[in-house]
C-alpha positions in Angstrom: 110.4 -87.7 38.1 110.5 -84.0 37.1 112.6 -85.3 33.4 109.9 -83.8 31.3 110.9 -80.2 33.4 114.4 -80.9 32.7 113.8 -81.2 29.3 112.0 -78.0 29.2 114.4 -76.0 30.2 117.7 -77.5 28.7 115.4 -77.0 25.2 115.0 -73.3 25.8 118.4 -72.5 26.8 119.4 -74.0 23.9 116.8 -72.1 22.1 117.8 -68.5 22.8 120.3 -66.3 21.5 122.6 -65.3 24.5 123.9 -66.7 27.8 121.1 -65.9 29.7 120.5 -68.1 32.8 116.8 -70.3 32.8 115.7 -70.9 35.8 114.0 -74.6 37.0 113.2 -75.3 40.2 112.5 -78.7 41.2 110.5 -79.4 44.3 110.2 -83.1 45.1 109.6 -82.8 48.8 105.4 -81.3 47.5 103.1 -81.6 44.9 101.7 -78.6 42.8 98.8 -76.7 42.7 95.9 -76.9 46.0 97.5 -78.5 49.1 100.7 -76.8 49.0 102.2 -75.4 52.4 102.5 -71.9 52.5 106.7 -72.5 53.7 107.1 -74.2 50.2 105.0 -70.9 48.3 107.3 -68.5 50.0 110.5 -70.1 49.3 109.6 -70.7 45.7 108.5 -66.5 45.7 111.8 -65.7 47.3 114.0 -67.8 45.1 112.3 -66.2 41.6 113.2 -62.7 43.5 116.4 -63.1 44.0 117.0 -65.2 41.0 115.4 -61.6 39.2 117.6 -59.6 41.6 120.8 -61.1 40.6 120.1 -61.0 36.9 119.0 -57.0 36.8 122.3 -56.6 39.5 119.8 -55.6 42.3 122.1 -55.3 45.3 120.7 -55.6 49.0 
């Protein structure tokens, strides 16, 4: 149960001083750390790039 993650985040949006976007990603599906498959790496590398993309209004 990722509630402690939830948490985490909901504290620092609430935190900063603008409306700024905070990114969580939940996997459920894996675990973290060794043991990982390198499909679940990738997406999670893809997803922080375009999350970054969309924020600095990087168009493809």
């Amino acid at each position: 149960m990722p509630a402690h993650a939830y948490k985490f985040a909901a504290a620092m949006q609430a935190a900063q001083g603008s409306d700024a976007p905070i990114l969580l990603h939940v996997e459920t599906r894996v675990g973290h750390g060794i043991g990982k498959p390198l499909a679940f790496i990738l997406d999670s590398v893809a997803d922080q790039f375009t999350f970054f993309a969309r924020q600095f209004g990087v168009e493809f």
